[in-house]
C-alpha positions as CSV (number, residue, x, y, z in Angstrom):
1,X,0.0,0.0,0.0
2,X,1.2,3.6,-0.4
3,X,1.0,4.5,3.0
4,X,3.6,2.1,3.7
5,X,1.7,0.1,7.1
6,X,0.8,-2.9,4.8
7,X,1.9,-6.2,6.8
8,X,3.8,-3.5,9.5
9,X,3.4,-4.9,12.6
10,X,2.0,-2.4,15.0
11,X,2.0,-2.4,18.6
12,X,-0.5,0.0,20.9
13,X,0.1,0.6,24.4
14,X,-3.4,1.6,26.0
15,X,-4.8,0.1,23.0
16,X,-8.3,-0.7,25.1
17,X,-9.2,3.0,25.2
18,X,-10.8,5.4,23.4
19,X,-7.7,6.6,21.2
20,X,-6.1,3.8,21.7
21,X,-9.0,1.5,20.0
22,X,-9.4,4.2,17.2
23,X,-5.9,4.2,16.2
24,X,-5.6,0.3,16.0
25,X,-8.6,0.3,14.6
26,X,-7.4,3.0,11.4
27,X,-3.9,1.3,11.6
28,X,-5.7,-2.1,11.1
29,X,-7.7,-0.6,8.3
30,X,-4.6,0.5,6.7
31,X,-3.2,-2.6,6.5
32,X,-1.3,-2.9,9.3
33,X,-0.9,-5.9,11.7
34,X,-1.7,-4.9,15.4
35,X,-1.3,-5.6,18.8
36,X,-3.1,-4.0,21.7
37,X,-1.5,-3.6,25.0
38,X,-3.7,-2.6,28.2
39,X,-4.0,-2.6,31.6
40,X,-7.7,-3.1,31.9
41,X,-9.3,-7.1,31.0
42,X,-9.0,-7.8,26.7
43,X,-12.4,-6.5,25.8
44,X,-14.7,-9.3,24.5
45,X,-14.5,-9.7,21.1
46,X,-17.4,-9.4,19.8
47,X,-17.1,-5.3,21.0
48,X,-14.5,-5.2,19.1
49,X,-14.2,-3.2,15.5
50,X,-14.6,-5.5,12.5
51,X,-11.1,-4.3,11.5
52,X,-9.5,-5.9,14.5
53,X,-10.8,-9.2,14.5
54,X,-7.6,-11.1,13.9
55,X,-5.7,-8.4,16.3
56,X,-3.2,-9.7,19.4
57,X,-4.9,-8.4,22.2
58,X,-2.7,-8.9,25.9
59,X,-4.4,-7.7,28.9
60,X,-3.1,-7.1,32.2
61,X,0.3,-5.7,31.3
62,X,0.9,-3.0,33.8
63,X,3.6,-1.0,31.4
64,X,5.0,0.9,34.7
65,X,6.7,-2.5,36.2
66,X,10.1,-2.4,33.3
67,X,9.9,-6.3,33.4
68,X,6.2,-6.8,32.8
69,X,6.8,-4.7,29.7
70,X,9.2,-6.8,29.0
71,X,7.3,-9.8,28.8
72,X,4.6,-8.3,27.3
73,X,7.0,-7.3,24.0
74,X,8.5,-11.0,24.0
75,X,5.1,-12.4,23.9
76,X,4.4,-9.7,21.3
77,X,7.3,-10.7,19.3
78,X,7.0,-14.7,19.8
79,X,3.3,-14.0,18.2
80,X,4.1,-11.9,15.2
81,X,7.6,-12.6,14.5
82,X,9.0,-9.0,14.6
83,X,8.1,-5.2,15.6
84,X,7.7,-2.3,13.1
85,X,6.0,0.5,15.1
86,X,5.4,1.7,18.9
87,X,2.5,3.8,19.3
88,X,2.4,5.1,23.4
89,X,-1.2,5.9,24.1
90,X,-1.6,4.7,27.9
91,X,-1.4,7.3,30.4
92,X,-4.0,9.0,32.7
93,X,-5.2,12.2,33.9
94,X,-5.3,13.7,37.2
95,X,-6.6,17.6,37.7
96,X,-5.2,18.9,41.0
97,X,-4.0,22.4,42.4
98,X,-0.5,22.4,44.5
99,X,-1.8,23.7,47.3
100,X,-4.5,21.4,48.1
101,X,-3.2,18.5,46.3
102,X,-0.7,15.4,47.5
103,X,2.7,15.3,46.0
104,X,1.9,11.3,45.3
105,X,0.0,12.4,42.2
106,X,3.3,13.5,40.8
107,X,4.7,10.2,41.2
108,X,1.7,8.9,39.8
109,X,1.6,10.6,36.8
110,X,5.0,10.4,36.2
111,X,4.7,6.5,36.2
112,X,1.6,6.6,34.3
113,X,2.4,8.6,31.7
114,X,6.5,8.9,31.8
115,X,7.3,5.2,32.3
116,X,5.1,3.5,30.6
117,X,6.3,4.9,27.6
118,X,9.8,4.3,28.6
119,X,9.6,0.9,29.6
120,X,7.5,0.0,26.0
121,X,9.9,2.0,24.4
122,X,13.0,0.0,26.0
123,X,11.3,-3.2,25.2
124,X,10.5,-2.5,22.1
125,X,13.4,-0.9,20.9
126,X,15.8,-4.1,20.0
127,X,12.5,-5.5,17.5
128,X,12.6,-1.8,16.3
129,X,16.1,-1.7,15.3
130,X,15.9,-4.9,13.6
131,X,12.8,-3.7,11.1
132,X,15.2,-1.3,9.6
133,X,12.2,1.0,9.6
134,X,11.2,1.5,12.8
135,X,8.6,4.3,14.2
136,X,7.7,5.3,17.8
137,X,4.8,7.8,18.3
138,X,4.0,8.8,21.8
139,X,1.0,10.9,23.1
140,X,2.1,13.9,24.9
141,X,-0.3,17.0,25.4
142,X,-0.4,20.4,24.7
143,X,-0.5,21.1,28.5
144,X,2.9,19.7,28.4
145,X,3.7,23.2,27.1
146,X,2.3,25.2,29.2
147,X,0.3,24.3,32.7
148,X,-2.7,25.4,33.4
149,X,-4.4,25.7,37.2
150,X,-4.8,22.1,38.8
151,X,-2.7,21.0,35.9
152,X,0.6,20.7,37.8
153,X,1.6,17.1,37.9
154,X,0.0,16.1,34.6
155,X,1.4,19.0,32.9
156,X,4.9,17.9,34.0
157,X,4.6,14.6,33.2
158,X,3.5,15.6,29.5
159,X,6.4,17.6,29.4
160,X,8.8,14.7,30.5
161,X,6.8,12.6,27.1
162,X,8.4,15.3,24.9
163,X,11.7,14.7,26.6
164,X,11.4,11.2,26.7
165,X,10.9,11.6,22.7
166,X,13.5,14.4,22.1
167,X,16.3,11.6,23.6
168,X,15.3,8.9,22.4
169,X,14.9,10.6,18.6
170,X,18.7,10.9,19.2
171,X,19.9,7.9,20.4
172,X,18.7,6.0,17.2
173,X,18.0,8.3,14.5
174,X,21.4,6.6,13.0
175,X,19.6,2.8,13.5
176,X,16.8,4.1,11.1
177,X,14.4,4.5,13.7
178,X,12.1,7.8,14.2
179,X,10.6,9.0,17.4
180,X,8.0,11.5,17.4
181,X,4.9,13.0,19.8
182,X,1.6,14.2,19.2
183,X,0.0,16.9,21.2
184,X,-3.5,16.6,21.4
185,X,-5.7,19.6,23.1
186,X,-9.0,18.3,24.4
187,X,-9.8,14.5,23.0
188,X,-13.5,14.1,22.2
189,X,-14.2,10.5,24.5
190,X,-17.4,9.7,26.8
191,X,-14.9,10.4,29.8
192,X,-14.1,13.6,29.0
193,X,-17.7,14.5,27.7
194,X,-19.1,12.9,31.1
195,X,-16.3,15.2,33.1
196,X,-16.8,18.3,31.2
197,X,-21.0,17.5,30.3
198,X,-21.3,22.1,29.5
199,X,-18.4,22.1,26.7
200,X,-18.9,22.8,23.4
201,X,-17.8,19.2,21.8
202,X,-17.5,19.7,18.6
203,X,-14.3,22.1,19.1
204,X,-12.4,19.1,20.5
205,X,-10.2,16.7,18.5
206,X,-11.9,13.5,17.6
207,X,-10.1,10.4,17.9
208,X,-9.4,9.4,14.5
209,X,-8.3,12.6,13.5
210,X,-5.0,11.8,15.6
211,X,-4.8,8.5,14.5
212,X,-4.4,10.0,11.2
213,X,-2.0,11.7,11.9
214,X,-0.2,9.0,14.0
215,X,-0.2,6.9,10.9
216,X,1.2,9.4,8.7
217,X,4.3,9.3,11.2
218,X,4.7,5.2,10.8
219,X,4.7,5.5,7.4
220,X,7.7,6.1,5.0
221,X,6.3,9.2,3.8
222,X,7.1,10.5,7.3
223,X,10.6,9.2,7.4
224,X,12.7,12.7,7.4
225,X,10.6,13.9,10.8
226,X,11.6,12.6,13.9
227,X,12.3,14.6,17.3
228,X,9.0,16.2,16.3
229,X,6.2,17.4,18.8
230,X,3.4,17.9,16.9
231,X,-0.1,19.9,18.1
232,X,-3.3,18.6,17.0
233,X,-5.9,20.7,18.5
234,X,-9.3,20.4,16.8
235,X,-10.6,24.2,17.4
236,X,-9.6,24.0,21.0
């Protein structure tokens, strides 16, 4: 295919959410081979999209302990023979102000959204190497640009994503392996709908809109960016 996912072998980390399950779902679609990665139970499959019928799904992978990852990627690999692409969806949110908030919910959201992608990203990276190829997208956040009240500890942690993806870009773009972030402003999922129920939802950015973009980045077309933080707002 043109797009250059055709047979890729795709894995997504919080692939049981909302942008998780619409950027497997696209990838698949594409042509792509995917595995989803989550925290939460594998969904039953009959909820899931026609597109990812035949699709790896591992459940129970807590992506925060290094050697769960670990295993997780080996099973991965064992499964479908190799690793062309990393996309780092799981993470969390946690809205809290400094002065009335519990310095724990730094170190949780520095696990949930720092390490995760770390300790996929270390797994993942030998399989990556090998494909010759190899992409990593990670979800950062706007916010990781500039917080916002009660958005201390996430803010930070969204800022240590674009780090995390500045270094890494580095260390291998000489193995042909790209690392890049998208920035999304307020995604358009039931949670956020149900947490924000007086907002004006058709500004925010729709799922599929950044898995677009997200598969632009594994393709070859995108092969000169890496390094890259890229906004995608919607009309936010």
């Amino acid at each position: 295919m043109e797009n250059g996912l055709n047979g890729k072998v795709v894995a997504v980390t919080g692939g049981f959410g909302s942008l998780g399950m619409a950027t497997a779902q696209l990838l698949a679609e594409r042509g792509a081979r995917v595995a989803l990665i989550g925290r939460g139970a594998v969904p039953a499959a009959a909820t899931l999209p026609a597109a990812l019928a035949g699709a790896l799904c591992l459940g129970g992978v807590d992506l925060v302990d290094a050697a769960a990852a670990q295993a997780a990627f080996d099973t991965l690999h064992e499964r479908l023979g190799g690793l062309d692409a990393l996309v780092n969806v799981a993470g969390a949110f946690r809205w809290e102000t400094i002065g009335d908030g519990d310095a724990r919910t730094w170190d949780l959201m520095f696990d949930l959204n720092v390490k995760t992608a770390l300790n996929a990203s270390k797994a993942a990276l030998p399989w990556l190497v090998a494909s010759g190829a190899g992409r990593v997208v990670n979800i950062g956040a706007g916010a990781g640009q500039k917080a916002g009240l009660g958005m201390g500890a996430y803010s930070a942690s969204k800022a240590g994503v674009a780090r995390l993806t500045e270094a890494l870009a580095e260390e291998v773009k000489d193995k042909g392996v790209t690392v890049n972030a998208i920035l999304p402003s307020i995604i358009d999922t039931p949670q956020n709908r149900a947490d924000m129920p007086d907002a004006d939802f058709t500004r925010w950015v729709q799922p599929r809109e950044i898995a677009e973009v997200i598969a632009f980045l594994l393709g070859a077309q995108a092969q000169a960016v890496t390094g890259a933080s890229i906004p995608v707002n919607g009309r936010v």
